[in-house]
C-alpha positions as CSV (number, residue, x, y, z in Angstrom):
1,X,-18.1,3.7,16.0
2,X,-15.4,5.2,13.8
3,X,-15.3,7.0,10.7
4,X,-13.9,4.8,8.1
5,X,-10.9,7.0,6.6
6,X,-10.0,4.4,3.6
7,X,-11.2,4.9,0.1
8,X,-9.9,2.6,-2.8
9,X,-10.7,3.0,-6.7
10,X,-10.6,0.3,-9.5
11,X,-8.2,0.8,-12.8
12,X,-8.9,-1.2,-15.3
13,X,-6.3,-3.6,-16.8
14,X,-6.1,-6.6,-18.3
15,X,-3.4,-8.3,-16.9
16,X,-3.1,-7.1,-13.7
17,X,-5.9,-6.8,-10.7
18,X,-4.6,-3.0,-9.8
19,X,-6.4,0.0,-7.6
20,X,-5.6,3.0,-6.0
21,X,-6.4,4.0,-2.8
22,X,-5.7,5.9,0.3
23,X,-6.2,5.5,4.1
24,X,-7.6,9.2,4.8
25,X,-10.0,10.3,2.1
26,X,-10.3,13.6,4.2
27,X,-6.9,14.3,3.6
28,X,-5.1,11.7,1.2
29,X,-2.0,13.3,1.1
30,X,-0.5,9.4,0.8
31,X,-1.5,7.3,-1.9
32,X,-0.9,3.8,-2.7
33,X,-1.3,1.9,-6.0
34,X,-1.5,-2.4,-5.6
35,X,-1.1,-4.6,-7.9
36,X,-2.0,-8.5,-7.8
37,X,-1.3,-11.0,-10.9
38,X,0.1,-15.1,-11.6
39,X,3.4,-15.5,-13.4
40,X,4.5,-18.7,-15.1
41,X,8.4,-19.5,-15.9
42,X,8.4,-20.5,-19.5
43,X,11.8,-21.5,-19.6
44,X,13.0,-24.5,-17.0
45,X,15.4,-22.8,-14.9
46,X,17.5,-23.9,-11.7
47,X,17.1,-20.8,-9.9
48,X,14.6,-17.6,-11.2
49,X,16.2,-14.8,-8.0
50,X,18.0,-13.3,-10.7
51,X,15.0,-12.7,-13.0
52,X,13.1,-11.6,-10.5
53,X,15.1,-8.9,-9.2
54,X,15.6,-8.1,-12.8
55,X,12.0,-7.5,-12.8
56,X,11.6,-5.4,-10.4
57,X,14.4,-3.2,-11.1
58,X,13.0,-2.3,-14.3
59,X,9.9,-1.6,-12.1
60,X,11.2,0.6,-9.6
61,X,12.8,2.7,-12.6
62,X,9.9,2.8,-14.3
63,X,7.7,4.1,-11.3
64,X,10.9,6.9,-10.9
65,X,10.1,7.6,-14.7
66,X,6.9,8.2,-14.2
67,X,6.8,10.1,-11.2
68,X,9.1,12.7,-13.2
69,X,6.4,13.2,-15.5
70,X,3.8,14.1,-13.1
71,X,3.3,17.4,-11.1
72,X,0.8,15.3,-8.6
73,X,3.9,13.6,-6.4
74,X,6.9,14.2,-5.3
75,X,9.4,12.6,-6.8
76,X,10.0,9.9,-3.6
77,X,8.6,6.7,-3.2
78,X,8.0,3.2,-1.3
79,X,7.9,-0.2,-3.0
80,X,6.9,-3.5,-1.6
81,X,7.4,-5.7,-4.2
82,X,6.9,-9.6,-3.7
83,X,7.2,-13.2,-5.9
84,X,8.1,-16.3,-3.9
85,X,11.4,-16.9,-6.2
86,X,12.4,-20.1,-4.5
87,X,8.7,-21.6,-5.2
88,X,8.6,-20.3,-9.0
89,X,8.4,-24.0,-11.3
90,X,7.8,-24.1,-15.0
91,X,3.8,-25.3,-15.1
92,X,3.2,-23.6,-11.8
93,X,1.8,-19.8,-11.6
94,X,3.5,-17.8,-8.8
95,X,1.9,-14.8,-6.9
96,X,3.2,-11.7,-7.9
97,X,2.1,-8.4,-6.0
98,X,3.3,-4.9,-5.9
99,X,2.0,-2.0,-3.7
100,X,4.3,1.6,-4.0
101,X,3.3,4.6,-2.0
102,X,3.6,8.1,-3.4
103,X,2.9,11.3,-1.8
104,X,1.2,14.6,-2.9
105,X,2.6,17.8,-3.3
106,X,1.8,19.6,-0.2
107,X,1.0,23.0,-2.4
108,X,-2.2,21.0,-4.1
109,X,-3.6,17.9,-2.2
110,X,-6.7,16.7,-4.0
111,X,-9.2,14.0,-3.6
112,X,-8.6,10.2,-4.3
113,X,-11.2,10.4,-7.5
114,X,-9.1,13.8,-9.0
115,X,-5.9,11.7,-8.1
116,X,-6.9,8.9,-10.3
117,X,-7.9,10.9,-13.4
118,X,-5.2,12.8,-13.1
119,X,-2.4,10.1,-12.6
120,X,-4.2,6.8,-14.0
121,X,-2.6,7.0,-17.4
122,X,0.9,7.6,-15.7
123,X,0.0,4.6,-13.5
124,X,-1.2,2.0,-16.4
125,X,2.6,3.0,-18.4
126,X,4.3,2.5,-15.4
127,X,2.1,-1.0,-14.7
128,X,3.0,-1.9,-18.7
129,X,6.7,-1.6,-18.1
130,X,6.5,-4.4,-15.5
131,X,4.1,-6.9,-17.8
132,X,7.3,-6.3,-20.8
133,X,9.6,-7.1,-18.0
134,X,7.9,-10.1,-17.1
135,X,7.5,-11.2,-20.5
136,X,10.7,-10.4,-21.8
137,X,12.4,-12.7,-18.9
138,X,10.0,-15.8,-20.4
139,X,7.4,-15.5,-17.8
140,X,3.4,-16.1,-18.5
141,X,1.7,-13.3,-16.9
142,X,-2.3,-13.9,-15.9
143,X,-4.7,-12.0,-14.3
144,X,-6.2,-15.5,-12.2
145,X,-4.4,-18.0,-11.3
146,X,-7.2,-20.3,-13.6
């Protein structure tokens, strides 16, 4: 049987479900940060596309802010960023995730848990950029989709 190489870690929020993780703990030079919440349209719209990509365009620039001010990752990144915009209704709450992948700076590679302390405040600014975004465009944001 194999060694299992994935390691994740909680951070706390309240309004998104959010952890960090890595699929080599032995050498987590990648690391990924997910993110999982319900958005509700507050305004009764005909199409929401635009908003949406609104949204995450503030997102990706806020993750490129934030990886400026950290001496953890390089500066480069990958973002999967997904909302169903076609299936967004007012009185409906639409999945919204996010995963973006960062990678250490091959001069200091440290462990997931040293990551996380070192980066989680970074993360929860970049994570609080999105949530305005969403609320600024008239969206509800939730943790559950109760």
């Amino acid at each position: 049987m194999g060694v299992r190489l994935n390691s994740e870690k909680k951070i706390e929020n309240d309004s998104f479900k959010l952890k960090i993780g890595t699929t080599n703990k032995i050498n987590p030079m990648v690391i990924y940060v997910e993110g999982k919440a319900f958005i509700s349209p507050e305004d009764d719209k005909e199409d929401y596309a635009k908003d949406i990509a609104e949204i995450k365009h503030v997102f990706k620039q806020s993750i490129s802010d934030g990886l400026c001010t950290t001496d953890v990752f390089d500066n480069k990144y990958i973002i999967d960023f997904q909302v169903a915009s076609s299936g967004i209704a007012i009185n409906k709450k639409s999945f919204l995730s996010f995963q973006f992948l960062v990678r250490q700076k091959r001069d200091n590679i440290m462990k997931l848990t040293d990551v996380k302390a070192k980066t989680e405040k970074m993360i929860l600014n970049i994570v609080d950029s999105l949530k305005n975004a969403i609320l600024e465009h008239n969206f509800s944001l939730t943790k559950t989709k109760k």
